[in-house]
C-alpha positions in Angstrom: 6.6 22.4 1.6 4.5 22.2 -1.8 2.3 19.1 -2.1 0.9 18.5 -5.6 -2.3 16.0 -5.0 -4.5 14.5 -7.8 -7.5 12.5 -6.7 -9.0 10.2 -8.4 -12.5 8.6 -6.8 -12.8 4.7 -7.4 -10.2 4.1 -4.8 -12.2 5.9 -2.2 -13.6 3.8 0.9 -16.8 3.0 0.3 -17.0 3.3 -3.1 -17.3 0.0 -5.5 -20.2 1.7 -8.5 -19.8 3.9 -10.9 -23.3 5.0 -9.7 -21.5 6.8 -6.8 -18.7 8.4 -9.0 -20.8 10.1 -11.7 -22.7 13.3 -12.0 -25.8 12.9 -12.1 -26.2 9.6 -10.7 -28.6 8.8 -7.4 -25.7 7.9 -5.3 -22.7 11.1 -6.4 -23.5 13.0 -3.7 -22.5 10.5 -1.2 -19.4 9.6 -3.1 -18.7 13.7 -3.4 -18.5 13.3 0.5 -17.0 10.4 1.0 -13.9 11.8 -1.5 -13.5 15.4 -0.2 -13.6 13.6 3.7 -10.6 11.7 2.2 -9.2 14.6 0.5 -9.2 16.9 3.8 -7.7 14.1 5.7 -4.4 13.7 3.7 -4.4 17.8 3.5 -4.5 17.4 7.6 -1.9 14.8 7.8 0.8 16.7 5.4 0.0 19.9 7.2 1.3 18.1 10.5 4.5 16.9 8.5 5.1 20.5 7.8 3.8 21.6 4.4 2.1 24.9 3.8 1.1 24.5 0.2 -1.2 22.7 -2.2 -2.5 22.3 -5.6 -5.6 19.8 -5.9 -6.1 18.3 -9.5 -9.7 17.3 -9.6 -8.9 14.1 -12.1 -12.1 11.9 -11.9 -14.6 12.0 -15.3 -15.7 15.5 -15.9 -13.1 16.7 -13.2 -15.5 19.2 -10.8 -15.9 16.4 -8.2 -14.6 19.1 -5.5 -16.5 21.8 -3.5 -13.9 25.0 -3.7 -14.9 26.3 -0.3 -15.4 23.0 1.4 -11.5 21.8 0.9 -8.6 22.0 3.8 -5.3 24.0 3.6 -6.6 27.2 1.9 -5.6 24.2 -1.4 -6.2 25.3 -4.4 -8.3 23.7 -6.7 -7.5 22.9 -10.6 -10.9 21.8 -11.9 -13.1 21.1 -15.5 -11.9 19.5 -18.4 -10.0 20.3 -20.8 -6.5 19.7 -19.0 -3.5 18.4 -21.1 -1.5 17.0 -18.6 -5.1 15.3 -17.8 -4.6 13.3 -14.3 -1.0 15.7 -13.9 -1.8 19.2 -15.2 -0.3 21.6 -12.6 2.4 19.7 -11.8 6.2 21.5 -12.4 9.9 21.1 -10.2 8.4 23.6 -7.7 6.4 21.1 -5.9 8.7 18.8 -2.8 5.9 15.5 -3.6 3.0 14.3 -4.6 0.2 12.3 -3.6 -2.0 10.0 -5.6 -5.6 9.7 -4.1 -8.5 7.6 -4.0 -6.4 5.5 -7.2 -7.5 2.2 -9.0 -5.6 -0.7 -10.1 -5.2 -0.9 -13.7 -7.6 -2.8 -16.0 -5.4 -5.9 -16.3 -5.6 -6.0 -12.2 -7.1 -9.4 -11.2 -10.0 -8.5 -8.1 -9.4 -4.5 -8.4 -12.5 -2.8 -7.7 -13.6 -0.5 -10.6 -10.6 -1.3 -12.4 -9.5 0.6 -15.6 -6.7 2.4 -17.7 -7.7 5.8 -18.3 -10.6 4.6 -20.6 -12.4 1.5 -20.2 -14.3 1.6 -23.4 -11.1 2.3 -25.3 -8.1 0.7 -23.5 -7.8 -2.8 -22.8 -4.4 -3.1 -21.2 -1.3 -1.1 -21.2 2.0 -2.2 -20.2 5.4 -0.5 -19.4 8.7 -2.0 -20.5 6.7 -5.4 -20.8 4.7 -5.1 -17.1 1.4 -4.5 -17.1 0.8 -0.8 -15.6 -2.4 1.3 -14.7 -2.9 5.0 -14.0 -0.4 5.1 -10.7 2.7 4.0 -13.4 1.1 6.1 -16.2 1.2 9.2 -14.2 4.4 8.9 -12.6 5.8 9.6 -15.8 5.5 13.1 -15.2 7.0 13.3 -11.6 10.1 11.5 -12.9 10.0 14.5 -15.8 9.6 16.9 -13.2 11.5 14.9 -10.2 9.4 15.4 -8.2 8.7 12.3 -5.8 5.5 10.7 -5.1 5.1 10.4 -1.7 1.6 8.5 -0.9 -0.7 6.4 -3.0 -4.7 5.4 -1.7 -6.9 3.2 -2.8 -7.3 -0.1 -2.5 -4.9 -3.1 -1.6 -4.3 -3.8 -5.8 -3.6 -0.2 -6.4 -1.3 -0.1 -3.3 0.3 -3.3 -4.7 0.7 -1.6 -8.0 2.1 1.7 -6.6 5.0 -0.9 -4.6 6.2 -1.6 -8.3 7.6 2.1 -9.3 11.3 2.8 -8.5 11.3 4.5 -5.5 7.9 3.1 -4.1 5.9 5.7 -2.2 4.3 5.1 1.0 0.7 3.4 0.3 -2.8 3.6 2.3 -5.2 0.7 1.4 -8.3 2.0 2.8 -10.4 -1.1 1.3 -10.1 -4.9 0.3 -11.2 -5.4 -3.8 -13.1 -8.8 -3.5 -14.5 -8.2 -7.5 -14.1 -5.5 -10.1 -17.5 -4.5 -8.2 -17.7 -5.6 -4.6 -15.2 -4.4 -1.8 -14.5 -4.3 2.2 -13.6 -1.0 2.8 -12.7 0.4 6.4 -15.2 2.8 7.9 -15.2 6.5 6.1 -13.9 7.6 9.7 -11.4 5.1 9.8 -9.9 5.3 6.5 -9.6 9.1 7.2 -7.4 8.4 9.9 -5.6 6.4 8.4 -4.9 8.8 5.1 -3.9 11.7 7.9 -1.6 9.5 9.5 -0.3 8.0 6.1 0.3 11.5 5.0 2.2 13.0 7.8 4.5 9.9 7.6 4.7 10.1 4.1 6.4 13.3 4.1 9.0 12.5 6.7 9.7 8.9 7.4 8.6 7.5 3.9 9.4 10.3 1.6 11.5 9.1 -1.4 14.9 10.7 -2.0 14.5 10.9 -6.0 11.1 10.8 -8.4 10.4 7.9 -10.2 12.9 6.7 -12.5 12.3 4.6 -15.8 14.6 2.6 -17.9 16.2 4.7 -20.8 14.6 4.4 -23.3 10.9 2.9 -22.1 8.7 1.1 -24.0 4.8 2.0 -23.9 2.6 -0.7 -25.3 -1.3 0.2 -25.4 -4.0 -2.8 -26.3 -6.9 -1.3 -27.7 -10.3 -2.6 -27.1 -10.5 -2.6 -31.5 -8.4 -2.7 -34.2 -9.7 0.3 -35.3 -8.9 2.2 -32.1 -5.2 0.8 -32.6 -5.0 1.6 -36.0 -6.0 5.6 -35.0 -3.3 5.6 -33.0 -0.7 4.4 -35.1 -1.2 8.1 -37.2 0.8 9.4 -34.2 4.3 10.0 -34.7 6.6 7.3 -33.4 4.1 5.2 -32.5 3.3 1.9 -34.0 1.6 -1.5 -34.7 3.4 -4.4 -32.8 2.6 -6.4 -36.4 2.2 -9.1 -33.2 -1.3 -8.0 -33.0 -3.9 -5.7 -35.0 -5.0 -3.7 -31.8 -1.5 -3.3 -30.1 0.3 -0.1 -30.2 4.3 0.4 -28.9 6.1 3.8 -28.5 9.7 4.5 -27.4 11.4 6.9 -26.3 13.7 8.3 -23.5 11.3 11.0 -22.6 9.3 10.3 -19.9 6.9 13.5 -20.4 6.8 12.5 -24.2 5.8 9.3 -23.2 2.9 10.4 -21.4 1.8 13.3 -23.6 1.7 10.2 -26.9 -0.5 8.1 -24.1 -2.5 10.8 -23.6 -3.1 12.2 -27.7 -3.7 7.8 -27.7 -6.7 8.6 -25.1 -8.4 11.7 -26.6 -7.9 10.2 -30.3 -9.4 6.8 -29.9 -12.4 8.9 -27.2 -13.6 10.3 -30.2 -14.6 6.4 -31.6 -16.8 5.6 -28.7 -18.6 8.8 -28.0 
């Protein structure tokens, strides 16, 4: 069994700053351990449940969050930027599911700790055939391209929330409680691990979908942008364009889920280049 796992780090137990998610900050190092003792856990519980394979997809900022040598399985590890697929590169129909690790709740989330949509100084909301969506939605795009399933979401109880909205929902592991956008009750680091190992192995046998997501046909992306500028920028992609509802609104269509996410993503990289 092949097990395709991207890992985010906000939805980590323990973890409610960016000051424990960032290179270079006083507190990574900690948050380094706290993800990889997350990590190893769910690479533990699917081993269990029978799988033999993995592909890690460091996803978090500038993506080389993971020590090689330190991570279970014999995985290996797809790290540094620049990815195309971003949060999915590595992904294609050979892998039998996927898990989504240490996720967030999207920026719209009311009480989701460290909440965002790819880019928080970009993006202010983006929604999905009207329904406000964050990264879990986003990325599940590409399974349902690929049909592959997504078997197991982490973070906290928002993201898990968020992940019970996709079409088949995948079997979810809230390791803490969002209070604020910066303050959450998470379980014990030991405790949470458990929970992930268990979650995992269960995951790929009692919980694992029959099908990858599946999306109306066609679906409609709409991205709010933080600026009408940002909007505007976007709207030089093809098929993409202003609502006409409101100046920093954006709406694509199409039938193709991949396409879908590949215009998000061009949406992401275009407008980064207006903040930085």
């Amino acid at each position: 069994m092949k097990v395709f796992i991207s890992t985010d780090f906000e939805g980590v137990a323990g973890i409610v700053d960016w000051d424990q998610i960032m290179v270079g900050s006083h507190d990574y190092d900690m948050g380094r351990r706290l993800l990889l003792g997350e990590l190893n856990a769910a690479i533990a519980g699917a081993l269990e449940a029978g799988a033999d394979t993995f592909l890690v997809n460091d996803s978090h900022s500038t993506m080389r969050n993971l020590p090689p040598d330190l991570i279970a399985g014999h995985a290996s590890l797809l790290s540094g930027k620049h990815k195309p697929m971003y949060m999915m590169e590595g992904l294609d129909g050979s892998f039998d599911a996927i898990f989504f690790l240490g996720y967030h709740g999207s920026i719209g989330a009311s009480a989701a700790v460290l909440s965002h949509s790819y880019n928080p100084r970009a993006i202010w909301e983006t929604r999905l055939n009207g329904r406000i969506v964050g990264e879990t939605a986003l990325n599940a795009l590409v399974a349902a391209h690929y049909g592959v399933p997504i078997a197991l979401v982490t973070g906290d109880q928002v993201t898990v929330a968020e992940a019970g909205e996709l079409s088949p929902a995948p079997h979810g592991v809230a390791v803490k409680r969002s209070v604020t956008r910066y303050a959450a009750e998470s379980l014990h680091p030991e405790l949470a691990r458990e929970r992930i190992r268990a979650g995992a192995r269960v995951a790929l046998t009692s919980y694992l979908p029959a099908t990858a997501p599946v999306f109306p046909t066609p679906t409609t992306l709409e991205v709010t942008f933080l600026t009408a500028d940002m909007a505007e920028a976007a709207a030089w992609l093809h098929g993409v364009e202003l609502t006409g509802e409101d100046t920093r609104t954006v709406r694509y269509s199409s039938d193709d889920p991949l396409a879908i996410f590949r215009t998000f993503v061009t949406m992401v990289m275009l407008t980064r280049a207006l903040v930085e």
